[in-house]
C-alpha positions in Angstrom: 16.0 14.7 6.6 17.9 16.0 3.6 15.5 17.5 1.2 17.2 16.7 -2.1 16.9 12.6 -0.9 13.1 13.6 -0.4 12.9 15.4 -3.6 14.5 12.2 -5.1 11.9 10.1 -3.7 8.8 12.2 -5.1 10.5 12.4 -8.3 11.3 8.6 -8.5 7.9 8.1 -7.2 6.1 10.2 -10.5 7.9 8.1 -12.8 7.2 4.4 -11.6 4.3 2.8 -13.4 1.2 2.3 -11.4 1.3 -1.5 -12.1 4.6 -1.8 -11.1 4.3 -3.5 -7.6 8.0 -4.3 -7.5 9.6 -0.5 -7.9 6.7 0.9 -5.9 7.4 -1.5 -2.9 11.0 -1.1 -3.5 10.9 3.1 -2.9 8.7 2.2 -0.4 11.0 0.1 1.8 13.6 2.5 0.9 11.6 5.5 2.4 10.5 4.5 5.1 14.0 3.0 6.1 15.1 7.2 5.2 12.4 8.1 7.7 11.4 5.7 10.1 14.7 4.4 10.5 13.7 1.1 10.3 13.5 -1.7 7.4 12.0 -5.4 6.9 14.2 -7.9 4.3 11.9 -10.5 3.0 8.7 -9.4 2.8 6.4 -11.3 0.8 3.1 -9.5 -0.9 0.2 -11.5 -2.3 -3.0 -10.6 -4.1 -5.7 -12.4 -2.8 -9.8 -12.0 -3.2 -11.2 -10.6 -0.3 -14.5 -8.9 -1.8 -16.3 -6.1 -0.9 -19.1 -6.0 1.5 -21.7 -3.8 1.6 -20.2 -1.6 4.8 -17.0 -1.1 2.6 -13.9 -3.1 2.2 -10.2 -5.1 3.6 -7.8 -3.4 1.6 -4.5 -5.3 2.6 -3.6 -6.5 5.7 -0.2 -7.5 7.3 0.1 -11.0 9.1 1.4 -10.1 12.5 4.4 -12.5 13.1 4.5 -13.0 9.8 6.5 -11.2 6.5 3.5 -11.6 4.4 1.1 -8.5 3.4 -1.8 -9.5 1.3 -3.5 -6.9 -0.8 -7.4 -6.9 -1.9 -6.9 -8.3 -5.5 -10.7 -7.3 -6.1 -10.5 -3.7 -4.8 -7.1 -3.0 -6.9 -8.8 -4.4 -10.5 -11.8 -2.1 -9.8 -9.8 0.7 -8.8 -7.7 0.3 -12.0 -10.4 0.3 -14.6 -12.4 2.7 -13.0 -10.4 5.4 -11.5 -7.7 7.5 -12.9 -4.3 6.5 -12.7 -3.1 8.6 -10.6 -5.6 7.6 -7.9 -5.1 3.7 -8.7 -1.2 4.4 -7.9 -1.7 6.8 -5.3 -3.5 4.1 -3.4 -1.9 1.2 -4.2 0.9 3.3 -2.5 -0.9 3.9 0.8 -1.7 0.8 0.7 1.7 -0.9 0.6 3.6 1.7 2.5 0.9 1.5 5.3 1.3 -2.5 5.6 5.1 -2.2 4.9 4.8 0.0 8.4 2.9 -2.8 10.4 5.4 -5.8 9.3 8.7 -3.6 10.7 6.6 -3.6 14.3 3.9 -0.9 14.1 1.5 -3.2 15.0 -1.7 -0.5 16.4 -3.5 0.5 14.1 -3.6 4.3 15.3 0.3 4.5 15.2 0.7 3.4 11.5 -2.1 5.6 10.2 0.3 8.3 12.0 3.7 7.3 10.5 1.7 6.7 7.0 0.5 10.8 7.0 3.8 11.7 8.8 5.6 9.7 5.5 3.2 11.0 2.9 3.0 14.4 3.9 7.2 14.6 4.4 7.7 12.7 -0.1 4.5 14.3 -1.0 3.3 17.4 0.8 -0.6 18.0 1.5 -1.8 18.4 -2.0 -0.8 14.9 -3.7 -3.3 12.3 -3.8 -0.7 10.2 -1.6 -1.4 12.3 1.5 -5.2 12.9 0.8 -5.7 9.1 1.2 -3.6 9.4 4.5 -5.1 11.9 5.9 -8.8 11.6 4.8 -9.5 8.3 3.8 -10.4 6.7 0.7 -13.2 9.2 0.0 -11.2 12.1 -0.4 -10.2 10.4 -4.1 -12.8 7.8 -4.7 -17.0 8.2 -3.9 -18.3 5.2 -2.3 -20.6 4.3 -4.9 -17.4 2.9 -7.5 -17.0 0.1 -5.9 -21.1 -0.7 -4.4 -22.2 -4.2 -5.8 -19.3 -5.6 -7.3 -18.3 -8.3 -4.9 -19.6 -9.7 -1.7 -17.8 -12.6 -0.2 -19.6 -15.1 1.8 -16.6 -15.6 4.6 -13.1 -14.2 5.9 -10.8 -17.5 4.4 -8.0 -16.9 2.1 -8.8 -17.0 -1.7 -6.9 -17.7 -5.0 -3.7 -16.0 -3.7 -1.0 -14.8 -6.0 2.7 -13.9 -4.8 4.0 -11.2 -6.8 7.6 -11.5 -7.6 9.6 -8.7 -5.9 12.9 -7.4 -7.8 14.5 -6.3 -4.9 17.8 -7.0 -3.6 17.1 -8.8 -0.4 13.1 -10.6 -2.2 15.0 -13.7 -2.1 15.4 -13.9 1.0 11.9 -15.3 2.0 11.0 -16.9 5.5 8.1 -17.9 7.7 
């Protein structure tokens, strides 16, 4: 891979806006078609409330067969008034390019977390929040108790989703 592309990615990377979902998706696609080799036109993300529960939490998940990946709407507002923003982004990252990776056909669960650390350690190296979250899970960056008694759903069923509006070339092109 040529290192000044990687470099380009990084420093594209530190100067998107954490709330940004369109230009973080966007570098996302756009990496992991640089490393993987592989892309997805079309994808659709929604928020949706999925809670916490006391055992933890459903970040995002990816809707095998489908071009829709749904992100925890709850998780993401608590993690963006409570942590800094460099952790809210550095997540929000993870969590997108680690769906993105299960909608273009890494569909066990042990092979995206790979490509995801292969990914972030190649943009970010082993120091950047990215990575940490990759390789060590949520609790390298955020202690457990932040998110403890906030929400608690009572069920699994899809709640109050919300498309976001991708700027992207190719987010018109919508199917399912």
């Amino acid at each position: 891979m040529d290192k000044i592309q990687l470099r380009a990615f990084y420093e594209e990377y530190e100067a998107i806006d954490a709330n940004n979902y369109s230009q973080i998706f966007d570098l996302i696609r756009r990496i992991a078609s640089t490393v993987l080799k592989k892309s997805r036109a079309g994808i659709l993300i929604g928020l949706e409330d999925l809670g916490f529960h006391p055992q933890g939490f459903v970040g995002g998940y990816h809707r095998v067969g489908t071009n829709e990946i749904y992100l925890n709407r709850n998780v993401l507002q608590i993690m963006r008034e409570e942590t800094p923003k460099g952790h809210y982004k550095a997540y929000l990252f993870h969590l997108l390019l680690h769906e993105y990776i299960h909608s273009i056909g890494y569909t066990e669960e042990e092979d995206t977390q790979k490509m995801t650390r292969f990914i972030s350690r190649t943009i970010f190296g082993t120091r950047h929040p990215v990575f940490k979250i990759a390789a060590y899970g949520l609790n390298a960056l955020f202690p457990h108790e932040f998110y403890e008694g906030h929400f608690e759903p009572d069920d699994h069923l899809p709640r109050n989703i919300e498309f976001i509006q991708l700027h992207h070339h190719d987010s018109r092109l919508t199917y399912m």
